[in-house]
C-alpha positions as CSV (number, residue, x, y, z in Angstrom):
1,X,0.0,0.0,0.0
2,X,1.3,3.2,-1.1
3,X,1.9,6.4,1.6
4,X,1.7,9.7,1.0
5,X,3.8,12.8,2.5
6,X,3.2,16.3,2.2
7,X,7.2,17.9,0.9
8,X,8.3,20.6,-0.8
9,X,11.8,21.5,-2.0
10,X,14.9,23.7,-0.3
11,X,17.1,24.4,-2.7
12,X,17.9,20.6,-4.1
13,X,16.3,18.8,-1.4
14,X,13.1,18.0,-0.2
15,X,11.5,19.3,3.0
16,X,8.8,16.9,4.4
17,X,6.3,17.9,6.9
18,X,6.2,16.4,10.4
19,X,2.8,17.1,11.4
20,X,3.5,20.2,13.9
21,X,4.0,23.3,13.9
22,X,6.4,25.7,15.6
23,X,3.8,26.7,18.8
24,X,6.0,30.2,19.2
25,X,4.9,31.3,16.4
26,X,1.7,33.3,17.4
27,X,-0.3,34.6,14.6
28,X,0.9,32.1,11.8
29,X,1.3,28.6,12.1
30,X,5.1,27.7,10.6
31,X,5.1,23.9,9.9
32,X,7.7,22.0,10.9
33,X,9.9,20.3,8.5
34,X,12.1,17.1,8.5
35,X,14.7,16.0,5.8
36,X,14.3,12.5,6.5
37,X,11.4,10.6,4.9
38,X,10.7,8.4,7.6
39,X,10.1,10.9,10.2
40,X,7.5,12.7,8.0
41,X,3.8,12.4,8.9
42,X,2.4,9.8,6.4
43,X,-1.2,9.6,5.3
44,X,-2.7,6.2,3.8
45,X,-4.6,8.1,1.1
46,X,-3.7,10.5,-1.5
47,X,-7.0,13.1,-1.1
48,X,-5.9,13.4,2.6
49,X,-2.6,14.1,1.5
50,X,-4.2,16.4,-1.4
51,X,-6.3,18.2,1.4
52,X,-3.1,18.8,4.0
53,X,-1.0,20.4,0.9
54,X,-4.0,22.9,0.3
55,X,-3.8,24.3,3.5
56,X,-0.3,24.5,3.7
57,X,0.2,26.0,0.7
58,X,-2.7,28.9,1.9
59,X,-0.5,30.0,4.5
60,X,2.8,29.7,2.2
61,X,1.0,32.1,-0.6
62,X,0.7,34.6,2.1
63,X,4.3,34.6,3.4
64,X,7.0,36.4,1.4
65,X,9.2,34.0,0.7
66,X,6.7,30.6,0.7
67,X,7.8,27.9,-1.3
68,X,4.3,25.6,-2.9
69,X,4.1,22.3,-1.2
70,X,3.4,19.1,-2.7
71,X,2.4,15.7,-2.6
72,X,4.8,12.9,-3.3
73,X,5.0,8.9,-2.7
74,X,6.9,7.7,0.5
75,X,9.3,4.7,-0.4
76,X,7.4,1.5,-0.8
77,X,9.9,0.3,2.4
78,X,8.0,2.2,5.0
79,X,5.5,1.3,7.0
């Protein structure tokens, strides 16, 4: 069964979400980021996925320097 992750790139290398966000942060929420696959949050079904991506990617069109997110694949190794 395929997961999905919610990444988008710095530079040449992928940024995955981790499911939290910086609490500090007070009027925006900054995710929290990972470069290692298999401590992103994973979701068993790509419209999940789809849905988590749109709302991080409302908050990234309002920051200057917000970088789209996407959906991707996780390895087929993790479960």
């Amino acid at each position: 069964m395929t997961k999905y992750a919610v990444a988008r790139m710095n530079g040449r290398q992928p940024r995955f979400f981790s499911g939290r966000y910086y609490a500090h942060q007070a009027p925006a929420l900054l995710p929290v980021t990972t470069g290692h696959p298999e401590k992103a949050r994973s979701y068993d079904e790509e419209p999940v996925a789809k849905l988590v991506c749109s709302f991080l990617n409302l908050f990234a069109g309002a920051s200057t320097h917000g970088k789209p997110w996407a959906v991707m694949p996780l390895p087929e190794a993790r479960k």
